[in-house]
C-alpha positions in Angstrom: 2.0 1.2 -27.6 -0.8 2.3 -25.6 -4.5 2.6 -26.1 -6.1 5.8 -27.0 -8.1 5.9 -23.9 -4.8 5.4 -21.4 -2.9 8.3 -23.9 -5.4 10.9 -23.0 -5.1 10.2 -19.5 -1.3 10.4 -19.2 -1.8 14.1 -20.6 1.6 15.8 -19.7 1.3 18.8 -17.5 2.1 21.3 -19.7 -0.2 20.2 -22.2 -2.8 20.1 -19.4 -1.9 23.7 -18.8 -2.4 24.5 -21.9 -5.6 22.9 -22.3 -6.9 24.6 -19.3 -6.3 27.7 -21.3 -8.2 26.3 -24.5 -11.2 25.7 -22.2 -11.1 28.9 -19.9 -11.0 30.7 -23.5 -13.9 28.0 -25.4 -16.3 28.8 -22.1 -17.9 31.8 -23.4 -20.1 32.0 -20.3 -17.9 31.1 -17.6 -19.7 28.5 -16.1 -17.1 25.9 -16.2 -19.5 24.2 -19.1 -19.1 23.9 -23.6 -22.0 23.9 -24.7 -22.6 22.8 -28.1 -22.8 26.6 -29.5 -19.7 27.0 -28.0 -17.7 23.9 -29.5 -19.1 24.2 -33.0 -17.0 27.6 -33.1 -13.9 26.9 -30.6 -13.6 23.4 -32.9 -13.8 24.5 -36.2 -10.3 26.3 -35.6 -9.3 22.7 -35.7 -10.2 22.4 -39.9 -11.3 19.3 -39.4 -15.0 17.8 -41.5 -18.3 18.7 -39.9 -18.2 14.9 -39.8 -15.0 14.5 -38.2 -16.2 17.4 -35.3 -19.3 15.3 -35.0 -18.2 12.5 -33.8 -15.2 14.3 -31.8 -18.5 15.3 -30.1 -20.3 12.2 -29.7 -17.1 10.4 -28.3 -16.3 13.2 -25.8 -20.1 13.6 -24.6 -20.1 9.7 -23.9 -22.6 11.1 -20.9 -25.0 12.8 -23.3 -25.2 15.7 -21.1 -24.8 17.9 -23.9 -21.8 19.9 -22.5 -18.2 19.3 -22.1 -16.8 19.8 -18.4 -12.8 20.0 -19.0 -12.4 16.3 -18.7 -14.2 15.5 -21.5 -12.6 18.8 -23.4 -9.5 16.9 -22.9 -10.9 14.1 -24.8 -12.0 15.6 -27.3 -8.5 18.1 -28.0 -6.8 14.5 -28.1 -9.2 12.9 -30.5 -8.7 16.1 -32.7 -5.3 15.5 -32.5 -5.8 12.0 -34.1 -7.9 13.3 -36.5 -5.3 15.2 -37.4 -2.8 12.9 -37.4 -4.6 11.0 -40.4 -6.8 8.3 -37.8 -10.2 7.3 -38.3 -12.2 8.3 -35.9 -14.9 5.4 -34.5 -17.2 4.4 -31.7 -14.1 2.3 -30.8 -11.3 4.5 -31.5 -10.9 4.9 -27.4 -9.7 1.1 -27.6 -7.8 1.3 -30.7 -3.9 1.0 -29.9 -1.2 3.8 -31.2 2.1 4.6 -31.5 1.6 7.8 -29.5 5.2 9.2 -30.7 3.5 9.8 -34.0 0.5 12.3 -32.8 1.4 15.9 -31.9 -0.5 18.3 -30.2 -3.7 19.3 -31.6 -3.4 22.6 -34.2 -6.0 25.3 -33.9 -5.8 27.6 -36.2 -5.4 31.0 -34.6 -5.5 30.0 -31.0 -2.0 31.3 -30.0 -3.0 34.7 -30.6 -6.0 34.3 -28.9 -4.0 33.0 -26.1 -1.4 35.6 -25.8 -4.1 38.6 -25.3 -5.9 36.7 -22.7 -3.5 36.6 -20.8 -2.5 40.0 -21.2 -6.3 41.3 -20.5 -7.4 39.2 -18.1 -4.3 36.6 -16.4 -6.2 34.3 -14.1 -4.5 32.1 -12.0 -4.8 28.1 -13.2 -6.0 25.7 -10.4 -3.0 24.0 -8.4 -4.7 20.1 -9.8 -5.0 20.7 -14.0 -7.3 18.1 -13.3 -9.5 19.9 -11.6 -12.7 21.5 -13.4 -13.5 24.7 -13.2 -17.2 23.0 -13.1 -16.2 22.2 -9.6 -15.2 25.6 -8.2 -17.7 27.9 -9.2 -21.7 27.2 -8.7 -23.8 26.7 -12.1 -26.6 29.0 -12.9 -29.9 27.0 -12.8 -31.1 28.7 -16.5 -27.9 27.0 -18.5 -29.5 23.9 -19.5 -27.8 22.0 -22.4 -29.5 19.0 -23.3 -33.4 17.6 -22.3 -31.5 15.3 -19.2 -30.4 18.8 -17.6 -33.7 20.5 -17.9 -35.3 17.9 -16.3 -33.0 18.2 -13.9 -33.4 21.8 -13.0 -37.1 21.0 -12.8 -36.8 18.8 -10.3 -34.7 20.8 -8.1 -37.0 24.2 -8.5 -40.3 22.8 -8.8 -40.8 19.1 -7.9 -38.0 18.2 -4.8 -40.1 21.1 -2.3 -43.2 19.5 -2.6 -41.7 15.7 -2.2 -40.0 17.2 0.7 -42.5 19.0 2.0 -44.7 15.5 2.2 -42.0 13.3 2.9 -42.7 11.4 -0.5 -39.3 9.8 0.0 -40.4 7.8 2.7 -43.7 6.6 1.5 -43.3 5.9 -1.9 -39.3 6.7 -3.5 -36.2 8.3 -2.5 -35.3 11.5 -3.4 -33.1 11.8 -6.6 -29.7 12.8 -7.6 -28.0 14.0 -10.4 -27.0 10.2 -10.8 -30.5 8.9 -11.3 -30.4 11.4 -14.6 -27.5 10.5 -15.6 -27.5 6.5 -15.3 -27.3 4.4 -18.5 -30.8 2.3 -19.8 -31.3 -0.4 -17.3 -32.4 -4.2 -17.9 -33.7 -6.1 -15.2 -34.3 -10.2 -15.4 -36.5 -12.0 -13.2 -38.0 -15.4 -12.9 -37.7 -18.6 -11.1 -34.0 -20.6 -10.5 -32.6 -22.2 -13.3 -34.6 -20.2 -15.9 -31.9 -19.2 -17.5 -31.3 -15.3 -16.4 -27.6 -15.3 -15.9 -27.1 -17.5 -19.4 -29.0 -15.0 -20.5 -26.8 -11.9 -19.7 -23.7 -13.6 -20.7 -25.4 -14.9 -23.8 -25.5 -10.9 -25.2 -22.0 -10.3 -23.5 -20.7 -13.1 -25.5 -18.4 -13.8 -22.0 -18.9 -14.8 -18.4 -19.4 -11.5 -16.1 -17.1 -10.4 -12.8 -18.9 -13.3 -10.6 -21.0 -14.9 -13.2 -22.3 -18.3 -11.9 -24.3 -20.9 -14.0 -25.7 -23.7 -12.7 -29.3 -26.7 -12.3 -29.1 -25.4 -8.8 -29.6 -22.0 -7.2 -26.5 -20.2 -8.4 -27.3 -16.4 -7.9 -28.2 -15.6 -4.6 -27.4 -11.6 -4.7 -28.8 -8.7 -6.8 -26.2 -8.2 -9.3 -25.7 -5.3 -11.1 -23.8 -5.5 -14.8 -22.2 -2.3 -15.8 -19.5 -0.9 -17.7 -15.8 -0.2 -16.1 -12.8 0.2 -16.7 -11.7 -3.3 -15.7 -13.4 -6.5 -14.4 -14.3 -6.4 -10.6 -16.8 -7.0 -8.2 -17.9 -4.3 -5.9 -19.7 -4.8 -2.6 -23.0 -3.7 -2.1 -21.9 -1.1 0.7 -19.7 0.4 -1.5 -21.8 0.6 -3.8 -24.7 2.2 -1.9 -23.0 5.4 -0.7 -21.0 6.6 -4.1 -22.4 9.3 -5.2 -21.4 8.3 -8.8 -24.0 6.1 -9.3 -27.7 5.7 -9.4 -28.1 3.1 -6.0 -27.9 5.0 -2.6 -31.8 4.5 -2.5 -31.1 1.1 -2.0 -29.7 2.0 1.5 -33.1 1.9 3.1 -33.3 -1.6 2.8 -30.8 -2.3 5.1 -27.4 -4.1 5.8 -29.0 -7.4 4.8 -30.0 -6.3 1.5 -26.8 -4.7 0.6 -24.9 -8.1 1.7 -27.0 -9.7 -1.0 -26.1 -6.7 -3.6 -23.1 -6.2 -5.7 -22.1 -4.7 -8.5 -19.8 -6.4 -11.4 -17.9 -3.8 -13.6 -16.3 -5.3 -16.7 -15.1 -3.3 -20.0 -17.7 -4.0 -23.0 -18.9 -2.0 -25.9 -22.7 -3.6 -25.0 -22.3 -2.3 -21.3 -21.2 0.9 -22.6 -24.9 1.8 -23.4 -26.8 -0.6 -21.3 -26.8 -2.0 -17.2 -28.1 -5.0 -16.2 -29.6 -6.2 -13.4 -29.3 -10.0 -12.5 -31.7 -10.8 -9.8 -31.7 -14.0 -7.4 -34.5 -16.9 -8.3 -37.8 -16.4 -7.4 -38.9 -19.0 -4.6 -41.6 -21.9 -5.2 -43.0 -24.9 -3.8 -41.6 -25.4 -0.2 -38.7 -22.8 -0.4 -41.2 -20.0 0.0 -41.6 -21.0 3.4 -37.6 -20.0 4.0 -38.2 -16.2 4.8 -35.6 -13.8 3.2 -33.5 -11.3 5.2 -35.2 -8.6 3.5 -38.0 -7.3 1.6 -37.7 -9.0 -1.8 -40.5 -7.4 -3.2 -39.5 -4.0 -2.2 -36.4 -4.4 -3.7 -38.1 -5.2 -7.0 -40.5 -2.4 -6.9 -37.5 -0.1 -6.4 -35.5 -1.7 -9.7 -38.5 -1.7 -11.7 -38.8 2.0 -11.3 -35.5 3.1 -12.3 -35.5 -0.1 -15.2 -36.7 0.9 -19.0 -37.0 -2.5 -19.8 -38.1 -5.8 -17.5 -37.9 -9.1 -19.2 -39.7 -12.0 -17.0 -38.3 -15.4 -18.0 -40.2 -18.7 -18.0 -38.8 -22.3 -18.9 -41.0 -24.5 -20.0 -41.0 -27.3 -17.6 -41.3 -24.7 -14.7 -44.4 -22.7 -15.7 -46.2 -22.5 -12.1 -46.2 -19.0 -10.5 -45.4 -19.1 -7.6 -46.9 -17.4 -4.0 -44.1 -15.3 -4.1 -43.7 -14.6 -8.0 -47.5 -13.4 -7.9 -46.2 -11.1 -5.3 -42.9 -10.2 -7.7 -45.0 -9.6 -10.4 -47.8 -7.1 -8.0 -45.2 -5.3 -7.5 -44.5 -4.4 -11.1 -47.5 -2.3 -11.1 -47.4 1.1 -12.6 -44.5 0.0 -15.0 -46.8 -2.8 -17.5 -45.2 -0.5 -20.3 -41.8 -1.9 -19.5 -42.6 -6.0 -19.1 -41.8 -8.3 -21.8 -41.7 -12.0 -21.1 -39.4 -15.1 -22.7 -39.8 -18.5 -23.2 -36.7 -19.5 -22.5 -35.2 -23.2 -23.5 -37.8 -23.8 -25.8 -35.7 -25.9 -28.2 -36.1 -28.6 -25.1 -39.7 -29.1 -26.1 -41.4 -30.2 -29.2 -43.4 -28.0 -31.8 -46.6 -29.4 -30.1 -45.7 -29.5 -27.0 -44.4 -25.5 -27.2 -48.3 -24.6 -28.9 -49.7 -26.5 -25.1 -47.2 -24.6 -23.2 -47.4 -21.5 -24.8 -50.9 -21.4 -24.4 -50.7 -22.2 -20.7 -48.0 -19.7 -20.3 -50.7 -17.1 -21.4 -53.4 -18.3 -19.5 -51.6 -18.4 -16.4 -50.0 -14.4 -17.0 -53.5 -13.5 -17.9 -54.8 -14.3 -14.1 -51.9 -12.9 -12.5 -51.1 -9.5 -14.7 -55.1 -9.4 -14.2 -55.4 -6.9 -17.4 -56.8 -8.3 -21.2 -53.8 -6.6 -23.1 -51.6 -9.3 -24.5 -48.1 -9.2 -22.9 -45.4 -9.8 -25.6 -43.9 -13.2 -25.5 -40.7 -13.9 -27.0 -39.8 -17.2 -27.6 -36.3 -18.7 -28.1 -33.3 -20.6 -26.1 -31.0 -18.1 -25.0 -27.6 -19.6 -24.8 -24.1 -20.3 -26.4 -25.7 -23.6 -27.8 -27.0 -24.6 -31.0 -30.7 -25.1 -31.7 -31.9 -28.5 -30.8 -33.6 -29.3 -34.0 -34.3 -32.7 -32.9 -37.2 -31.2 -30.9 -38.1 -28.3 -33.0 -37.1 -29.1 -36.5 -36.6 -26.4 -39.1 -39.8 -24.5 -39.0 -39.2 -24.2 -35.6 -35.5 -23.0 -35.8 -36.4 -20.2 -38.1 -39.1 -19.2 -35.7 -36.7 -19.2 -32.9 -34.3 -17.1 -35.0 -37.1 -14.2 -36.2 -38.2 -14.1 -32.3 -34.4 -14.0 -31.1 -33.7 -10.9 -33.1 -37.5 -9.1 -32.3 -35.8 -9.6 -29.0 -32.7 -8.3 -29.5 -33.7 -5.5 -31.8 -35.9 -4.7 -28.6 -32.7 -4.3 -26.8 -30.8 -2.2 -28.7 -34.1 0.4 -29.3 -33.4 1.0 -25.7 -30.7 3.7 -25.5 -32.7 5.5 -28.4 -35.8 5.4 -26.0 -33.6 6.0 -22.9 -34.5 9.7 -23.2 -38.1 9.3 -23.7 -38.2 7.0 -20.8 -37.0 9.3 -18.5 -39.4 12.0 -19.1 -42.0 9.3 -18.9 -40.7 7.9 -15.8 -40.3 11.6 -14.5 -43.6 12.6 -15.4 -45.2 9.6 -13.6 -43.4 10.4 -10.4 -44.4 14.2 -10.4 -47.9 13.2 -10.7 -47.5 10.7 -7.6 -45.6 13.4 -5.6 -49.1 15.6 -6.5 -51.6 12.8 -5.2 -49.2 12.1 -2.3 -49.4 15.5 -1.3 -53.4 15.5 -2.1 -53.7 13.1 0.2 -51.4 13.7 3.5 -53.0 17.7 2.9 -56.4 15.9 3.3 -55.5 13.9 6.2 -54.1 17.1 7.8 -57.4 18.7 7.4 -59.2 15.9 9.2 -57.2 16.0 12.3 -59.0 18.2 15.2 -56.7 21.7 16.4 -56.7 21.0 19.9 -58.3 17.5 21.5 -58.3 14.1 20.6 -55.6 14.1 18.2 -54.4 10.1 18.9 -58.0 9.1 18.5 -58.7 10.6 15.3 -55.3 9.6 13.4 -55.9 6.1 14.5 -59.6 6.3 13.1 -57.9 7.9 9.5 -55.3 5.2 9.1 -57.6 2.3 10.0 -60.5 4.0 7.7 -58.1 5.0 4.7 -59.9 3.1 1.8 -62.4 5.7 2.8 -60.2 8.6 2.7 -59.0 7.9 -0.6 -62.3 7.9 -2.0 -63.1 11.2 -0.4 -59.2 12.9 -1.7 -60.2 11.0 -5.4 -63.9 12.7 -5.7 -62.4 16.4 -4.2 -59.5 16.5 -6.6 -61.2 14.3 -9.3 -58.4 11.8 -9.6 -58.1 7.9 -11.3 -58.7 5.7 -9.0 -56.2 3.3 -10.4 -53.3 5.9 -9.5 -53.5 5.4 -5.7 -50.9 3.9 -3.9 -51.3 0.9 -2.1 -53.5 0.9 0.6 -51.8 -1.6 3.0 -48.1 0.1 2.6 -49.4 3.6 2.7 -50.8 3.0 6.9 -47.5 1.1 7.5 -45.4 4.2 6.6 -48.3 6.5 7.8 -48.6 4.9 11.7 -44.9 6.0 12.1 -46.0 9.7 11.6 -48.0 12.2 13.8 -50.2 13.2 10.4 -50.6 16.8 13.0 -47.4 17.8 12.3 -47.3 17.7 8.4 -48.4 20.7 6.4 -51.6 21.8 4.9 -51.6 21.8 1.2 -49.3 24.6 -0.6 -51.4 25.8 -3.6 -48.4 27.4 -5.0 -46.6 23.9 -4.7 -49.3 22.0 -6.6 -49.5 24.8 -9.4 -45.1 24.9 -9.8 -45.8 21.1 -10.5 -48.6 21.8 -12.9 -47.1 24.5 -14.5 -44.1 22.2 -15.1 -45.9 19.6 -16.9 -47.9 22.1 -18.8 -45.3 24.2 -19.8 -41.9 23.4 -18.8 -41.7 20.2 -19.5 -42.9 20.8 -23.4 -41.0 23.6 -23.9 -37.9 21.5 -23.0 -39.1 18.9 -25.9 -39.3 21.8 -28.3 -36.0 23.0 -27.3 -34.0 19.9 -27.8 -33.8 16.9 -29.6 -33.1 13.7 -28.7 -29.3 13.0 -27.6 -29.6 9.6 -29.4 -31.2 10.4 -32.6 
């Protein structure tokens, strides 16, 4: 007996051959991709439901990308297969064990025919590896999008990468992206103090320890740990982890070898993980400890997670609700991304009901001074762990409460894959219009510096004088002032520079962006629909 997923990879050869001849026929453009149009026809030779073909669909796209590269056409000839041979076919039918002597080959009606005068019209030559795409070996044309994740994709590449390269906005503000940054699941990321309760947390909704998992009164996590789904349980160094292409972390390279020494990543196979990363992250220092410098820049690293997070939950315990030096400093650094924080009371049930109303409102008071904005930040309040309620402390008024804010929470979580889509686009539109006032401002700098004498002088008068020069780029170009970058990091980056030797504004650059956000990016939402809905 084997599961579904290992039966699909020990595809015979000949069946791969003959697969490679479905797809080659199914790829009406020749671009190595199935688009939807493309499927709806090739599958329906299959006489399977519209409901059946749907999920066939869903299952094989597990990506969302909204085509099928010949892996995933594999997938889904097999799961027609099972269709056919009388199986139900679920969200966990990939884990579901069979007695794979009973399936035969997929039958599409018609095929063979369609087969034989192929290859008497046009006999191509199959690759040498039947594993082996035929994605990979030819080049995609930029105008096939498939899905609102590829469009944005395409943008990037034609109309936003030039001008971040042009102005080196990886260097000041975040690295360029890859294809991996698009495609990355919806990402989670915990902070707070030691012994808050973070990694209970995570294996709380796991229902199981993670690859590494450590729970403990004293400071157990002592690495940036990232939760993800795999094929089986491991731990992968951050190094590793840093320079596959696969996934969504080589930024994280530019913080160094003593970062990524402090960074793993722990796969594990796990329906949950399937549609959502987390990120565990090491306790934030207080009292004395924050005198104990760290390796690297902690804050940095935060900054560059929240980005790339859709959801970051801050948790508090109620005998530990002093912020910090350093938490004030965390929580700076979540600026720009207020949409995405949600904080939790965690251990509650260790409290009583009258004590929780003191703490509760002390909680608020002390996020209201550090957050330094009058919106109410949602607070979720609840004991997040394998253990029963203490309703000693809370009785059952308090229990129920603790229930109705438990699954507010976790209804929160799940939303996220739905969202995932329109986070992106938010998160990519935010970024285009940083890479437009990045290039505002270097342009503007450029401008200031002389053609011929004096050139040391002058940059050294812009970067200590650049409050001033941001007030002069935000009345020229009538921008918010709350949009700016941050002062202090922006003339660390900049005194590394010779500001003479960067371009002079591109108006065709600036109007490619704007004619993106004004047109392309719209006309992409029209075009599509939400993978998720």
């Amino acid at each position: 007996m084997k599961t579904v997923s290992d039966w699909i990879d020990s595809c015979s050869k000949e069946q791969m051959k003959t697969y490679q001849e479905w797809f080659n026929l199914a790829d009406s453009d020749g671009d190595g991709r199935i688009t939807g149009n493309d499927a709806t026809k090739f599958f329906a030779l299959s006489n399977l439901s519209r409901s059946q073909l749907k999920q066939v669909w869903a299952i094989a796209d597990n990506k969302r990308q909204g085509f099928l590269g010949f892996e995933e056409f594999v997938t889904a000839m097999q799961l027609i297969a099972l269709a056919q041979a009388g199986y139900d076919l679920n969200s966990d039918i990939l884990k579901t064990e069979i007695d794979e002597e009973n399936v035969k080959p997929p039958e599409m009606e018609g095929l063979d025919a369609l087969v034989a005068v192929s290859r008497t019209a046009l006999p191509q030559p199959l690759p040498s590896n039947p594993w082996v795409a035929s994605k990979s070996a030819k080049k995609l044309p930029l105008n096939a999008v498939t899905s609102i994740i590829d469009g944005l994709k395409r943008l990037y590449v034609e109309k936003l990468k030039p001008l971040e390269v042009t102005y080196r906005f990886d260097d000041f503000v975040s690295p360029l992206l890859t294809n991996s940054d698009f495609d990355a699941k919806p990402m989670v990321m915990l902070l707070g103090q030691y012994s808050t309760g973070k990694t209970t947390f995570i294996k709380h909704l796991l229902r199981c320890d993670y690859p590494g998992a450590h729970i403990g009164p004293e400071p157990t996590t002592d690495r940036f740990v990232v939760v993800m789904s795999g094929p089986d349980e491991r731990s992968i160094p951050g190094n590793t982890i840093a320079v596959d292409a696969d996934m969504p972390f080589s930024g994280l390279s530019t913080f160094g070898g003593s970062f990524l020494s402090k960074f793993q990543c722990s796969q594990m196979p796990h329906p949950l993980l399937d549609e959502i990363t987390f990120v565990d992250t090491p306790g934030v220092l207080s009292g004395e400890k924050q005198r104990t410098q760290r390796s690297y820049d902690f804050t940095g690293v935060i900054s560059w997670f929240a980005a790339k997070c859709d959801l970051i939950l801050l948790l508090f315990d109620p005998h530990k609700l002093d912020i910090s030096d350093e938490f004030k400093r965390v929580i700076s650094s979540l600026r720009g991304h207020d949409d995405k924080i949600r904080v939790v009371l965690n251990k509650a049930d260790q409290i009583g009901t009258q004590q929780l109303m003191r703490v509760y409102g002390a909680l608020m008071w002390s996020l209201g001074k550090v957050l330094n904005t009058p919106e109410v930040v949602r607070v979720y309040i609840g004991s997040f762990n394998d253990k029963p309620i203490n309703e000693g402390f809370v009785g059952p008024l308090g229990q129920e409460l603790f229930e109705k804010e438990q699954n507010d929470l976790l209804a929160d979580l799940v939303d996220i894959p739905r969202k995932a889509c329109d986070s992106r686009i938010n998160e990519f539109v935010k970024r285009a219009r940083s890479a437009k006032m990045h290039a505002y401002i270097i342009s503007h700098l450029k401008m200031e510096m002389p053609a011929m004498m004096g050139k040391a002088k002058v940059q050294q008068r812009l970067i200590d004088n650049l409050e001033d020069e941001f007030k002069k780029v935000q009345r020229e170009f009538h921008l918010p002032a709350g949009d700016f970058p941050n002062v202090e990091h922006f003339r660390e980056v900049l005194s590394g520079y010779s500001i003479d030797r960067f371009e002079k504004v591109k108006p065709k650059m600036i109007q490619a962006v704007d004619d993106m956000l004004g047109y392309g990016i719209p006309e992409l939402l029209k075009k599509f629909r939400n993978p998720y809905d």
